[in-house]
N, C-alpha and C positions, 0 to 999 in steps of 0.2 A: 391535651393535644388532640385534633379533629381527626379522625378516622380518617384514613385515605376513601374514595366511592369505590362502592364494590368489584365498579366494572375494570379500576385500577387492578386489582387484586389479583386479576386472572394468570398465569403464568405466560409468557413472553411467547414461548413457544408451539403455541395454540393458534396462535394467531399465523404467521406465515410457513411454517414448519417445513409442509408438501411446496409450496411455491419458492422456496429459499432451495432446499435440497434438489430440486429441477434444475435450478438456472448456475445452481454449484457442480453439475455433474459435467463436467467436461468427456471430450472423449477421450483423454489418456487415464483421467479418472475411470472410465467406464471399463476398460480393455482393462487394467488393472484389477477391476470388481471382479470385470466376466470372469478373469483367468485364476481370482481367488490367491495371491500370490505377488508376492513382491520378491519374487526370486530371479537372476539377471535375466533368464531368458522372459519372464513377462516384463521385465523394465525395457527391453530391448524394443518387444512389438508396440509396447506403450509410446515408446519413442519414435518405433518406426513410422505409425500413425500418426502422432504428432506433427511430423514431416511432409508425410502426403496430405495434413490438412494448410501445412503451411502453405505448397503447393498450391491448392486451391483456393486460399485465399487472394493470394500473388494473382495467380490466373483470372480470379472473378472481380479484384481490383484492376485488372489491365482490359476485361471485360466493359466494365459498366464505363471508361473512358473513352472507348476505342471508337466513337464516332465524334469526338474531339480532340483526338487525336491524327498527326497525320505520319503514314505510314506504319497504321497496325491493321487496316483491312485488307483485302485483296491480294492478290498469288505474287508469290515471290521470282514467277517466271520457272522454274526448279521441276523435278519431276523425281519423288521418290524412287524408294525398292519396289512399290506395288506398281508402280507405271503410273501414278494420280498425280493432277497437280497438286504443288505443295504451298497450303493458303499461309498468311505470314502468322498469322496467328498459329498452326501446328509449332511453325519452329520456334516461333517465342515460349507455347506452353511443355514443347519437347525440351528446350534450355531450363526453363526452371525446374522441373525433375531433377534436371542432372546438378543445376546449382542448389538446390536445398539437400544434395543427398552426398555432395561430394565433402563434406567437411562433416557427417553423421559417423562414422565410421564405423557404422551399422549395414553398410551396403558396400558388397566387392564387384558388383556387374549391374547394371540396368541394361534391359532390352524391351525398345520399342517400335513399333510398327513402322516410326520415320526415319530408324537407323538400318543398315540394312545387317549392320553387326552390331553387336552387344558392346555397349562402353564401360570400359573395365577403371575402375579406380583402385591404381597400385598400393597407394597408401593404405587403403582402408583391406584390400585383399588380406592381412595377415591376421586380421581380426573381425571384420564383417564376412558373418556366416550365409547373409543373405542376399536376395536378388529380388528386384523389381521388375516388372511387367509391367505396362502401361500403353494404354491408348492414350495419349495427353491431351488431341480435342479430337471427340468422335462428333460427327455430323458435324463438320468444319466447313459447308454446302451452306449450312446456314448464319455464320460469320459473319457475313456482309448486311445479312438482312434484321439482326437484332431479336432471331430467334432462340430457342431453347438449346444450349450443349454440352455436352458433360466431357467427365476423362474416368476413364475406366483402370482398375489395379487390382494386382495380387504381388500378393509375397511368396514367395516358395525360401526353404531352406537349399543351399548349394551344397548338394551333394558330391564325397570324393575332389580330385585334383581336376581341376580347368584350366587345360592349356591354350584356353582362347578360341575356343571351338564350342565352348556350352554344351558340350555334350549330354550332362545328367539332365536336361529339355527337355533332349529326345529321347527320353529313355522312361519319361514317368508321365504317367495321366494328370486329368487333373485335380486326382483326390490326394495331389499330392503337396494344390496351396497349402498355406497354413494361415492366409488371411487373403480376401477380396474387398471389392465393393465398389463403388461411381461415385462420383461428384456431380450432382446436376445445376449447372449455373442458367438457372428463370428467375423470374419476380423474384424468391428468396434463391439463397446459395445453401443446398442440402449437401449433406458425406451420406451414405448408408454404406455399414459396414457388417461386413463375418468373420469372425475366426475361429468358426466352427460351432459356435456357441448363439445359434438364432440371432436372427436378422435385425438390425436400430438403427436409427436414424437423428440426425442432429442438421439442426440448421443453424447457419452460421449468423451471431448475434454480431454486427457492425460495432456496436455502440462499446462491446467486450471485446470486441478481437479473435471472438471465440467462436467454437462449436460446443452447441449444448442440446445437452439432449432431447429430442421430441419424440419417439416412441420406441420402445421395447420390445423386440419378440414379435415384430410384425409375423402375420401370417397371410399369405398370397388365400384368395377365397379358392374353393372347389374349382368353381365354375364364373364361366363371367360372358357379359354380352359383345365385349370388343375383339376383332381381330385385328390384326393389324402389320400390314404387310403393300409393299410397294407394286401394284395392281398395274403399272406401268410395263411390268414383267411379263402380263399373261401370256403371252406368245410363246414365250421363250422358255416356260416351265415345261417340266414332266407333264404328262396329261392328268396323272394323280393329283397332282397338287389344282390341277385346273379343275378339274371333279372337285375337291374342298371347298372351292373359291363358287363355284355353281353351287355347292350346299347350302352356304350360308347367306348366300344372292336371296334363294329361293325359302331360305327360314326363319319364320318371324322372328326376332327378341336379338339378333345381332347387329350390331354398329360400328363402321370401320371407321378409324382411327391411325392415322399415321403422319410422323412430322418429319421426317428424313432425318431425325436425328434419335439416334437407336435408343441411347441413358433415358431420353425421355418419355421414348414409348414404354421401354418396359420399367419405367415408374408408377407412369399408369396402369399398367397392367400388376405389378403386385400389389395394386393399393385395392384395385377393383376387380382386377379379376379379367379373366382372358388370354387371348395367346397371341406371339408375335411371329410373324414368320419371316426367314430371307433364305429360300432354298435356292438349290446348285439352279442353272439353267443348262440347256443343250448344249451352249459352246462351253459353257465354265460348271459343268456339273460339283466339282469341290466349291460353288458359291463365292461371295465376295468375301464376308468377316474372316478376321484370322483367329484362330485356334488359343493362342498364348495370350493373346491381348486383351479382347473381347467374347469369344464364345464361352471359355470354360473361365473366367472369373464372376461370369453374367450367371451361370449355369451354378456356379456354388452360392451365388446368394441367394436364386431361386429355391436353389435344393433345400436351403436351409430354413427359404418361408416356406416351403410345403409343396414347395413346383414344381416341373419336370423341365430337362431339357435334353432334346434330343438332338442328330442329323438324320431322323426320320425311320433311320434302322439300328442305331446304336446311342448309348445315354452320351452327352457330350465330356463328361468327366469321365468314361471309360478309354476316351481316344489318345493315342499314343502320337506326338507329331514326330509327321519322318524328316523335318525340316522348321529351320526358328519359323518363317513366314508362313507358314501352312492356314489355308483357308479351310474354311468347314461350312456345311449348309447349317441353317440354326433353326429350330425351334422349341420353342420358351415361353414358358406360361404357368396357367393353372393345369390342376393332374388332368383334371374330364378333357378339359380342352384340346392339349397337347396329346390325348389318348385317342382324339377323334382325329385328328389330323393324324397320328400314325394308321387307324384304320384306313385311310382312303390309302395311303404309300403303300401298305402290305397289303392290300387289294388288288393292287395296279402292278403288283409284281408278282 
């Protein structure tokens, strides 16, 4: 009998091994790994993840339609809790939250920036321990135009009896998520997620259905050339923060950077480095971002690639909100950067 050729011989697993186990890691796979554990409380986040990637998928499928479609662009005529218009796409990607999470029975509350209360699911209340947070489309400004937008989340555990007032909210920082991260829908459809356990990222494979994973344990650089901040505002800042904005005018090796849609600046910014800024103004010194939704879920993923986030005199995960909707001024970034920008604030006061 003829010998098989040598090159047959090789064992199977040599060959794709590192590119098989890449495209196998999903992310409930991964939350799984991180957590070390298959005990109900990691099957739970495993699943709770699962969900918000559903979510996003839903969302970035209704996305890439929505200029052949008609009535998914443009305001619903409507005006939120915050006083904004409300573009039709918020309420579409605010409805699918609440329909991929109401039959989980993993979630007793979701609260979002476009409710102006918390929406309670009764059924799941005797057994979902948990709560969602969400921005469901941040930079919704750019909706119409075919630009970059993401949705922002955390999970917190419900702490004590809610009698429909959410009070354990206001009563805890926000070192008190137990998972964040965005979804950014560009060219591809990215999750990056924490739950405490360093920063990864997965983009979504069309052809799978899937999210899979693309890198590990990012870490945000030191330092970085971009700022990136709506310069539209200068009038209407502190003079400190005007001072910042004159530094980096006048200093060679910086490049501003800004798309009016937040998920996507500070993508760019942990990948490359730099800081973002949206401080209070004169009339609205508490800023525009809210606290629950966006500041401190942004603020624990930074933290957890290596970044800082501050409101320029206190860490953004120290702040206590005295209200669901509470605004906060942001800034977010690498450590030098965000350290240079507090110097000019505690100068100037």
């Amino acid at each position: 009998m003829a010998q098989a050729p040598e090159s047959l011989e090789l064992p199977l697993n040599n060959i794709t091994d590192k590119g098989l186990d890449r495209d196998c890691t999903t992310l409930s796979r991964h939350v799984l790994q991180q957590l070390q554990s298959f005990s109900p409380d990691a099957q739970d986040l495993s699943a709770l993840m699962n969900r918000i990637a559903l979510a996003g998928k839903l969302i970035a499928r209704r996305l890439s339609h929505s200029g052949l479609m008609e009535g998914v662009l443009g305001f619903t005529g409507e005006v939120n809790v915050q006083g904004e218009s409300v573009k039709k796409m918020d309420v579409f990607a605010n409805d699918v939250f609440i329909a991929v999470f109401k039959q989980s029975g993993l979630v007793c509350r979701l609260a979002s920036e476009e409710m102006e209360k918390p929406y309670y699911i009764p059924e799941n209340c005797p057994i979902g321990r948990y709560s969602l947070l969400y921005d469901p489309i941040d930079g919704s400004s750019n909706t119409d135009n075919n630009l970059s937008l993401g949705s922002i989340f955390a999970i917190r555990q419900q702490e004590g009896i809610d009698h429909g007032e959410a009070t354990d909210l206001l009563s805890s920082n926000g070192r008190k998520q137990i998972a964040a991260g965005y979804i950014l829908y560009g060219p591809s459809t990215m999750l990056i997620y924490t739950i405490g356990k360093g920063v990864h990222s997965f983009t979504l494979d069309p052809s799978l259905g899937e999210f899979i994973l693309t890198e590990e344990n990012i870490q945000i650089p030191a330092h970085g050339s971009i700022y990136s901040v709506n310069e539209g505002n200068f009038w209407q800042w502190d003079e400190s923060i005007r001072e910042y904005i004159r530094y980096v005018h006048r200093t060679e090796g910086y490049t501003a950077r800004y798309s009016g849609a937040m998920v996507s600046d500070i993508h760019r910014i942990l990948l490359q480095g730099g800081v973002f800024l949206y401080p209070g103004t004169l009339p609205n010194p508490e800023g525009k971002l809210r606290l629950l939704y966006e500041s401190a879920p942004l603020a624990f993923v930074l933290e957890q690639a290596g970044g800082r986030a501050t409101t320029g005199m206190v860490d953004i995960l120290d702040v206590v909100p005295k209200k669901l909707h509470q605004r906060t001024p942001l800034i977010i970034g690498s450590p030098k950067d965000v350290a240079k920008v507090e110097s000019f604030i505690q100068n100037g006061h």
